[in-house]
C-alpha positions as CSV (number, residue, x, y, z in Angstrom):
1,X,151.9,-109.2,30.2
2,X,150.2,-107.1,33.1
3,X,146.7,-107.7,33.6
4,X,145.8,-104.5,32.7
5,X,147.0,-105.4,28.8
6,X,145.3,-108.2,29.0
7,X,142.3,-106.8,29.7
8,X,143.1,-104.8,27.3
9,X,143.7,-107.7,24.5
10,X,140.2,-108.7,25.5
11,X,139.0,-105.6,24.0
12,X,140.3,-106.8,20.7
13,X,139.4,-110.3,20.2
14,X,136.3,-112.3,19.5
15,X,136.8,-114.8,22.6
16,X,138.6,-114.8,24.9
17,X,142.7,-114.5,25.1
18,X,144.0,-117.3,24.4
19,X,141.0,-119.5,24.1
20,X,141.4,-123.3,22.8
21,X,139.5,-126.5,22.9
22,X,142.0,-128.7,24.9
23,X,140.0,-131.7,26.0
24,X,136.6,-133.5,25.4
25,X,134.5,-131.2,26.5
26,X,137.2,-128.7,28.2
27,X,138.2,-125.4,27.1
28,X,140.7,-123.3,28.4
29,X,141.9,-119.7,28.2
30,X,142.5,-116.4,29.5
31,X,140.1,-114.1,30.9
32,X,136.6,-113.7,29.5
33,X,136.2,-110.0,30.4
34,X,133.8,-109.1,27.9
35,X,129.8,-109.9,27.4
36,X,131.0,-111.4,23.8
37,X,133.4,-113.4,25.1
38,X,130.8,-115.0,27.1
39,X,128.6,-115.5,24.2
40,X,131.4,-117.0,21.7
41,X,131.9,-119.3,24.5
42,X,127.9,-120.2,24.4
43,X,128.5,-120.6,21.0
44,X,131.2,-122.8,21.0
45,X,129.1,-124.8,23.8
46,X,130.6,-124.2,26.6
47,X,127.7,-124.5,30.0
48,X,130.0,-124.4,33.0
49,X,133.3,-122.3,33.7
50,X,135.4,-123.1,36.5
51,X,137.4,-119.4,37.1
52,X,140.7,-119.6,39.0
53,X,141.6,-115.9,39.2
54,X,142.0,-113.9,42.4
55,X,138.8,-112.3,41.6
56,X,135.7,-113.3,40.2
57,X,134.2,-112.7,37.3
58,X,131.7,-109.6,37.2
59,X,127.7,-111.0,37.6
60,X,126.8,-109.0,34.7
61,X,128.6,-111.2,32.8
62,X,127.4,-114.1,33.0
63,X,123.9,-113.6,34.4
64,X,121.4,-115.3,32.1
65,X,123.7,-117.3,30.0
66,X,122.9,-120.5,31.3
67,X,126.1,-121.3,32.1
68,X,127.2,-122.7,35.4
69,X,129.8,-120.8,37.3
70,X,132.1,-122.1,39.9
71,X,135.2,-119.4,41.4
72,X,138.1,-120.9,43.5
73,X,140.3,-118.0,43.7
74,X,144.2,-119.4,43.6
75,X,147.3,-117.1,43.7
76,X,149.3,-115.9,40.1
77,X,152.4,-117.0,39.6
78,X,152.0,-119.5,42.6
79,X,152.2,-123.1,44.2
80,X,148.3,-124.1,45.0
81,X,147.4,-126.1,47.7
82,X,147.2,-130.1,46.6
83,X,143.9,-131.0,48.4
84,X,142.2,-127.2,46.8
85,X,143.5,-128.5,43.3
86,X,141.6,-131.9,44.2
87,X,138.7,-130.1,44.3
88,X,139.0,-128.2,41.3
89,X,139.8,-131.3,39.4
90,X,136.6,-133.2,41.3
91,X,134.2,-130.1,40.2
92,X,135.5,-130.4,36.5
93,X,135.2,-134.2,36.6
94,X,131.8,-133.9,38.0
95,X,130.7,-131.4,35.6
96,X,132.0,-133.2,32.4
97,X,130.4,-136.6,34.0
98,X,127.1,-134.1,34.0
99,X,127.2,-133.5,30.2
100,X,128.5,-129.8,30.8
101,X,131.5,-128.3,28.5
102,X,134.1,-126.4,30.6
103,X,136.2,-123.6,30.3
104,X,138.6,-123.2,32.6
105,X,140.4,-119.3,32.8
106,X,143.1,-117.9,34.9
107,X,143.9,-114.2,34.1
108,X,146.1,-115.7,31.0
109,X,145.2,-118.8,30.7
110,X,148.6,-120.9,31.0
111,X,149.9,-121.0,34.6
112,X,146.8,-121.6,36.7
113,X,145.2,-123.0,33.9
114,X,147.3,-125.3,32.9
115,X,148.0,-126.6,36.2
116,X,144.4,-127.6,36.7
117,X,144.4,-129.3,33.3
118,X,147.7,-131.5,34.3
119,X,146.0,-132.1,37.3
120,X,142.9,-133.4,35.7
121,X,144.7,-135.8,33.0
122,X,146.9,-137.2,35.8
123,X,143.6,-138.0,37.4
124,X,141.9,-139.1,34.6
125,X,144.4,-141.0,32.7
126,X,146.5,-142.3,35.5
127,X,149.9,-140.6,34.7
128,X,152.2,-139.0,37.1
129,X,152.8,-135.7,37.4
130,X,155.6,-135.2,34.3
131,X,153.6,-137.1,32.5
132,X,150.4,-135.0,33.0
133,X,152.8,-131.8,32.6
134,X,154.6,-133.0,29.2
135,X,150.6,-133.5,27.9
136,X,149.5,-130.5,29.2
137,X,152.4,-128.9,27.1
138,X,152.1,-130.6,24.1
139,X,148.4,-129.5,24.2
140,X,148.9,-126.3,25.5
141,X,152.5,-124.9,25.1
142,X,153.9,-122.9,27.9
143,X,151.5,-124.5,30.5
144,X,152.3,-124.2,34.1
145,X,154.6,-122.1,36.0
146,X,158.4,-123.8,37.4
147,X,157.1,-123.3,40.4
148,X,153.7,-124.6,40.5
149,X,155.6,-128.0,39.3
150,X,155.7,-128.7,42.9
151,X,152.1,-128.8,43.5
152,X,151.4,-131.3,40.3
153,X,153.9,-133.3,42.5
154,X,151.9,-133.1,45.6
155,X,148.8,-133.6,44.1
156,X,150.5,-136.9,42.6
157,X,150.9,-138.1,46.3
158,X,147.5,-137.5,46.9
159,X,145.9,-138.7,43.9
160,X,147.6,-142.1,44.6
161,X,147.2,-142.3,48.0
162,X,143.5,-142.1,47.2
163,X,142.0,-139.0,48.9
């Protein structure tokens, strides 16, 4: 779906696109383009959002909330760089070691999305990366792009090498 229908979704629904409660104490979903989106997330808990679209999320949007915002722009439809996806998965850890509930939001919330979340349970729970991707699925159907397979790989390498 182009990102302008999405946006246009957005209009339409309570939170946003494609939100679900994956984790303890991490969310993921598509874009929140939308002042309520922003407030169902308050209300669902949510403190910190970790956004990986090419652009960040408008100010407006989420001056004021008390929620923490962190941006690390990565590519759609595209490998990411292992040791950027280390940091993303460090910033989550650190934030959900801080007491914070995450969201974490691509433009759809799948591909990107579900990347850093297969990235985080391989982490977390020690599995490789088809592991981590068959749980990310099974949580989150249609998670991660073919291609960004690759990077879960790398990221594997680094993870136990112990960068």
């Amino acid at each position: 779906m182009p990102g302008f229908l999405r946006r246009l979704q957005g209009l339409f629904t309570e939170g946003p696109p494609n939100f679900s409660e994956v984790l303890e104490n991490i969310a993921a979903s598509g874009l929140p383009s939308q002042p309520w989106h922003i407030r169902f997330l308050v209300s669902k808990g949510v403190s910190a959002i970790v956004s990986l679209t090419e652009k960040p999320l408008p100010k407006r949007l989420v001056e004021n909330m008390g929620i923490k915002y962190f941006h690390f722009p990565l590519e759609d439809h595209m490998p990411a760089d292992p040791h950027e996806l280390l940091k993303i998965v460090n910033t989550v850890d650190r934030l959900v070691e801080d007491g914070h509930k995450v969201l974490i939001h691509c433009m759809a919330g799948y591909g990107r999305t579900g990347m850093v979340l297969a990235a985080y349970i391989m982490k977390k729970k020690g599995l490789g990366w088809m592991e981590s991707l068959e749980k990310t699925r099974r949580i989150r159907p249609g998670s991660v792009e073919k291609n960004q397979e690759k990077t879960l790989q790398e990221f594997e390498t680094i993870v136990r090498a112990g960068s």
